[in-house]
Backbone as a chain_set.jsonl record, in Angstrom:
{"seq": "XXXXXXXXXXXXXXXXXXXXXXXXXXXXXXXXXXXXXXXXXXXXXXXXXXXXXXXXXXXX", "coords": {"N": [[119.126, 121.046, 105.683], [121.584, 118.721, 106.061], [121.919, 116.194, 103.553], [122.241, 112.498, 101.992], [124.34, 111.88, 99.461], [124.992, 109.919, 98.223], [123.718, 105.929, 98.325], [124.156, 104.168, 101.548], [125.401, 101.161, 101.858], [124.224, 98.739, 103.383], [125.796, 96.936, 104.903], [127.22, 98.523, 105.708], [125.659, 100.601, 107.668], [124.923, 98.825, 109.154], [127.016, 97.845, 110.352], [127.762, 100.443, 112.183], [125.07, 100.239, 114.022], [126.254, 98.175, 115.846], [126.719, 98.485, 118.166], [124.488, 99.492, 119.577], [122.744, 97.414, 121.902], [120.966, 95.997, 124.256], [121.879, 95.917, 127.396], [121.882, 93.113, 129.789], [120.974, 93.297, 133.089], [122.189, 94.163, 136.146], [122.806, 91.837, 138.893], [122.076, 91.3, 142.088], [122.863, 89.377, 144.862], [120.808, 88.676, 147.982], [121.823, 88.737, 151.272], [120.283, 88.009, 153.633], [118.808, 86.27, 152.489], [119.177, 84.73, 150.503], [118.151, 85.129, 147.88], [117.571, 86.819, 144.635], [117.96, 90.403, 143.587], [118.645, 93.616, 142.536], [120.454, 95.911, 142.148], [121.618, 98.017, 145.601], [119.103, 97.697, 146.519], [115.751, 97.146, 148.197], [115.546, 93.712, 149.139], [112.55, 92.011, 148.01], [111.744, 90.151, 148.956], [112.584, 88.905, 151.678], [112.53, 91.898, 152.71], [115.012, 92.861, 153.737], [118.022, 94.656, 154.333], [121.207, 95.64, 153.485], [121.57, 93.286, 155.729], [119.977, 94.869, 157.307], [116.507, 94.832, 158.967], [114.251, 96.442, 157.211], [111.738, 96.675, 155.849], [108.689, 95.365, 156.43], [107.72, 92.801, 154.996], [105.514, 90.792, 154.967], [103.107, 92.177, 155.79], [102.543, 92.606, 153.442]], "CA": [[119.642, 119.835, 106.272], [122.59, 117.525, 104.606], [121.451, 114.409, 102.768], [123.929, 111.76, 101.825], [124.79, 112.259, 98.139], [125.068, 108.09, 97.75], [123.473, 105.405, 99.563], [125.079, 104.063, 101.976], [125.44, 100.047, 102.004], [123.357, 97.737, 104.381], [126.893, 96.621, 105.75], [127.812, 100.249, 106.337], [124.387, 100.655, 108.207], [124.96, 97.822, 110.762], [128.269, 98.022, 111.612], [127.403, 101.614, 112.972], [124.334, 100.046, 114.706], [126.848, 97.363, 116.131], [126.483, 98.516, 119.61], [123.08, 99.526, 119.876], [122.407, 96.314, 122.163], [120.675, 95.784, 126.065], [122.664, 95.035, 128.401], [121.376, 92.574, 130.566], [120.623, 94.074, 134.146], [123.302, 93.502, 137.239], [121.623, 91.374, 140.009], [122.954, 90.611, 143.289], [122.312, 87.899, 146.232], [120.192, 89.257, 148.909], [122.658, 88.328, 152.033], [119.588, 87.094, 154.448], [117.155, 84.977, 152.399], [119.978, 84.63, 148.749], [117.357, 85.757, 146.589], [118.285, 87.313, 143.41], [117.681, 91.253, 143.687], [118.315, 94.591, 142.045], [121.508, 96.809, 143.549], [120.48, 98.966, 145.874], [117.371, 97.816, 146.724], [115.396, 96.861, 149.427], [114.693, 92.75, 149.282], [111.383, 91.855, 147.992], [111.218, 88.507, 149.452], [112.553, 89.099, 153.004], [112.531, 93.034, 153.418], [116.527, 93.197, 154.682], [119.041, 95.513, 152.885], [122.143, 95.503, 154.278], [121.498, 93.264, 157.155], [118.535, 95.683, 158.488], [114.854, 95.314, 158.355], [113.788, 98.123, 156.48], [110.294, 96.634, 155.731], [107.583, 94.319, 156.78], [107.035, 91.861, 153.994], [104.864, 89.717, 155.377], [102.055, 92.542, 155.782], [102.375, 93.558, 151.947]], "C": [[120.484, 119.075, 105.263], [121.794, 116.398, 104.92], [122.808, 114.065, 101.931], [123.631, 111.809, 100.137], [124.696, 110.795, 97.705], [124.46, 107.652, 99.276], [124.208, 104.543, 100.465], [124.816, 101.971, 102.295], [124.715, 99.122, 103.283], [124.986, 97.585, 105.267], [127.437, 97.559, 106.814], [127.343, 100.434, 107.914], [124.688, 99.749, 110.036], [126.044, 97.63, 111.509], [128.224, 99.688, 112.364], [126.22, 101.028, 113.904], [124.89, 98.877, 115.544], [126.574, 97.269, 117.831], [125.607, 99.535, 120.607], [122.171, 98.2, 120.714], [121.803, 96.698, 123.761], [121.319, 95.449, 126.354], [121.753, 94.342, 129.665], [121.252, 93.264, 132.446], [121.432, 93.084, 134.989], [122.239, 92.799, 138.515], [122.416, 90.955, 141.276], [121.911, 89.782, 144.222], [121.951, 88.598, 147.651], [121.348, 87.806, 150.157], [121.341, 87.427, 153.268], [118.971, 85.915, 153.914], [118.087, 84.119, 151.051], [118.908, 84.485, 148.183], [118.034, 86.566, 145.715], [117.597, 89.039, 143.707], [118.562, 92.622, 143.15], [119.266, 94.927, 142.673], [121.029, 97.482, 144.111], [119.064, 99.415, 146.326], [117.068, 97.055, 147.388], [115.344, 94.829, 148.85], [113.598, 92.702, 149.073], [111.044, 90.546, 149.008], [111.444, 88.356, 151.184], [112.398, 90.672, 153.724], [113.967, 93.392, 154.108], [117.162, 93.875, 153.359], [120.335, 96.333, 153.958], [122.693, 94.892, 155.486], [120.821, 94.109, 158.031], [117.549, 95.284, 158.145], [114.446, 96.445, 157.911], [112.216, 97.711, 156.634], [109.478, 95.489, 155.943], [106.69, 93.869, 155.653], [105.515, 90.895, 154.168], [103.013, 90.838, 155.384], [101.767, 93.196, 154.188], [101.779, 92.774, 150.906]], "O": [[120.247, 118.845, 104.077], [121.269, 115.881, 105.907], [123.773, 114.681, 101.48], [122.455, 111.749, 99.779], [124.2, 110.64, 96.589], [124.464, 108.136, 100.408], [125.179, 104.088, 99.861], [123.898, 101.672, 103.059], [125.392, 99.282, 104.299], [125.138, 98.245, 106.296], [127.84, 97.52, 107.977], [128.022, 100.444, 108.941], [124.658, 99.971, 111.246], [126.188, 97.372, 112.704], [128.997, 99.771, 113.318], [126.468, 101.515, 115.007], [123.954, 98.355, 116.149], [126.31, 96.279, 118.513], [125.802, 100.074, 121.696], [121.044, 97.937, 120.292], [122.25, 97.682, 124.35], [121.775, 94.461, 125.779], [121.03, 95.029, 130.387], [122.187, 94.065, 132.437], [121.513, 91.862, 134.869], [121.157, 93.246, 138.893], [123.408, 90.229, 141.203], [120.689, 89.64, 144.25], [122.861, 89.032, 148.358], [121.535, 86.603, 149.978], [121.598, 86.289, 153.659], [118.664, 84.882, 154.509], [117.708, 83.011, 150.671], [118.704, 83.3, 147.922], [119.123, 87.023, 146.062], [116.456, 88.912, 144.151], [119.647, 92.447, 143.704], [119.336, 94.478, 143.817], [119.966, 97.925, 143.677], [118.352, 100.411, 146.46], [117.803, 96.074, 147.506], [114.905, 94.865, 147.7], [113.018, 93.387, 149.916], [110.016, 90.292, 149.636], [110.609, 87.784, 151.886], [112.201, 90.805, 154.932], [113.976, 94.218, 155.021], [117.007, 93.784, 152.142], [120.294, 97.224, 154.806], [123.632, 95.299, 156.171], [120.982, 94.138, 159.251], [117.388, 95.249, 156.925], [114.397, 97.442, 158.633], [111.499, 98.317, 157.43], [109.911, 94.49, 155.368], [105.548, 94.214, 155.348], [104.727, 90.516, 153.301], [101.953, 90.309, 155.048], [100.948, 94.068, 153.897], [101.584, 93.268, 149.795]]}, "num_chains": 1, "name": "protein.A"}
């Protein structure tokens, strides 16, 4: 295996780890109830996703 011959500077180090970051997660506006929700995904709070009932919140 290669090993680095010199070490390599703290500065070096972090500007290579520069964009090693989270990105915050996309959220959209549930169209029946505007709740905040997940792309793609069913409503927790009313059960609509796309303007359909998919699921019966109320018994969960």
């Amino acid at each position: 295996m290669a090993l680095p011959k010199r070490r390599h500077s703290q500065t070096r180090g972090r500007k290579r780890r520069t964009h090693y970051k989270v990105n915050n997660p996309a959220v959209s506006i549930c169209t029946n109830c505007n709740a905040s929700v997940l792309p793609h995904r069913v409503c927790t709070v009313c059960g609509f996703y796309r303007g359909k009932k998919i699921i019966d919140v109320s018994s969960v």
